[in-house]
N, C-alpha and C positions, 0 to 999 in steps of 0.2 A: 102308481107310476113312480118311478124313480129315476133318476139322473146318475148318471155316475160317469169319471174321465173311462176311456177305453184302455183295457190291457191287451198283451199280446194272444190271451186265451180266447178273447173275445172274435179273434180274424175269421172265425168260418162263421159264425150267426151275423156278424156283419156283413160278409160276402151274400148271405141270403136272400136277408132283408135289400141287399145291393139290388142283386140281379131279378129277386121278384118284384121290387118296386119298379125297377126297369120297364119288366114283361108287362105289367101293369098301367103303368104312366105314359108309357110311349108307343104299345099299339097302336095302329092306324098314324102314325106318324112319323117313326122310325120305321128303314123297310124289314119288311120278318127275317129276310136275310143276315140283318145284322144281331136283330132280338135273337135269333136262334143261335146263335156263337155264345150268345154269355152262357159263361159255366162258374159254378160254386166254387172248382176247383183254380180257373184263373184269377177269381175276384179274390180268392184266398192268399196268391199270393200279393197282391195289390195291398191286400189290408195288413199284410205282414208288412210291407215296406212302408204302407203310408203311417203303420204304429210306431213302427223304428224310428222316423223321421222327429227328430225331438223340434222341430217348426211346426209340425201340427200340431193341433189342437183337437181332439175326438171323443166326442161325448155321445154316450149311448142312452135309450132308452129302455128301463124295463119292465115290462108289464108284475103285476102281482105272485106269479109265479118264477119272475126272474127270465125270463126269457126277453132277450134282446129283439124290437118290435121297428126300432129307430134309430138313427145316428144322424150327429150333424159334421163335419169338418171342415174346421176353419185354418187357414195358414197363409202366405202369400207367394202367390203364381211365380216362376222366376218372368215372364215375360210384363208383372205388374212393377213398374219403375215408376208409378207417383208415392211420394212422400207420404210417409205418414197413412199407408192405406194398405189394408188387408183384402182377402178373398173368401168370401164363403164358398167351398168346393165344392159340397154336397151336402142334403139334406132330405131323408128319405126315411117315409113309414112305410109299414107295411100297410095295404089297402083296407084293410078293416081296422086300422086303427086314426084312420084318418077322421079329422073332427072331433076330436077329443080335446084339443088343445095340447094334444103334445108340440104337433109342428111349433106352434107360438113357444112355448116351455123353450127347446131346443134353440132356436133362433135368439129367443132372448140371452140366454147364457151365452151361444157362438157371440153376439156384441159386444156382450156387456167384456167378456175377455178381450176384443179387440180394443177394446175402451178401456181397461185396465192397460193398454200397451200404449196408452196414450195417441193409436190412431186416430184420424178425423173421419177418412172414409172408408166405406167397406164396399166391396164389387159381387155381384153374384150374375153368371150366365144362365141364363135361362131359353131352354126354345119359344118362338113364340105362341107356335100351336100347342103349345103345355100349359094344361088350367090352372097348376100351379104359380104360374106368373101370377094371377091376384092376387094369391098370397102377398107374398112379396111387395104387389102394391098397396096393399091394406095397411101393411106396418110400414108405409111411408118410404120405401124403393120408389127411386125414378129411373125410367128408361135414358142412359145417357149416352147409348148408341145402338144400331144394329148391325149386325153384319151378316155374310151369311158363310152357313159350314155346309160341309158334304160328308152324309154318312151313308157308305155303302153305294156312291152313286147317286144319289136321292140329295139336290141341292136343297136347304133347313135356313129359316130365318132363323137367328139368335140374338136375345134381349139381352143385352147388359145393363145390370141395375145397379145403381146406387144409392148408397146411401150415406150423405153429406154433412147429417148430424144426426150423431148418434145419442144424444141428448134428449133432442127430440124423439127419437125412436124409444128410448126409454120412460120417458115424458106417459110417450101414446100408451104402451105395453103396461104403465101401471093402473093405468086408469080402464083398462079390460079384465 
């Protein structure tokens, strides 16, 4: 498995991994109505724009044959106005490659770059009916509010998580 930053060649196998992690993670919780609108070709141009954006931060993952399986994206929201604190935006495998410890790999580099910028916190939204939130609470995220979203009509709890030292988070990450 390899790491490597994202280039602009990389926007359509990230749109993939985008929209089939989607289809995947958010069944039964997202309504299908909205799961069925994602297309390759819009996340395509999404990841054209979010590459362009020189405030991201986009690190892929590639399996042994090179093929892009994962991405993480870090940068800060414009609607996040605390100090000193960044956003993880996304962070997504493809479903068989899940438990491998890529997720961990990924996540620790999105910090450890937030923490090269001398950040203190880092924020990541999360649904609450997505498994994924233990992730996120394992490497030491705390819920520091809820609120809730509407997707498609269908009102959605959402976890906002943080994480207040990253220190500690690196602390945890090396001793797994």
């Amino acid at each position: 498995m390899q790491l490597r930053q994202a280039t602009s060649e990389d926007t359509t196998d990230i749109a993939k991994v985008h929209v089939d992690s989607w289809k995947a993670t958010y069944q039964g919780i997202v309504p299908d109505s909205y799961l069925n609108t994602l297309s390759y070709q819009q996340r395509t141009e999404l990841w054209k724009r979010n590459i362009a954006d020189q405030d991201n931060y986009i690190i892929v993952a590639e399996n042994k044959a090179g093929q892009i399986v994962g991405f993480v994206s870090a940068g800060k929201k414009a609607e996040n106005t605390i100090e000193h604190s960044g956003d993880l935006t996304s962070i997504y495998l493809l479903e068989e490659y899940q438990g491998r410890g890529i997720g961990r790999k990924l996540l620790a580099e999105a910090l450890h770059h937030f923490k090269q910028l001398g950040y203190k916190k880092v924020f990541v939204e999360v649904l609450a009916d997505n498994k994924s939130r233990y992730f996120y609470e394992h490497y030491g995220a705390t819920i520091a509010k809820t609120v809730q979203i509407n997707i498609n009509g269908k009102i959605l709890n959402e976890h906002i998580y943080v994480w207040n030292d990253l220190d500690k988070f690196h602390k945890l990450i090396d001793h797994i």
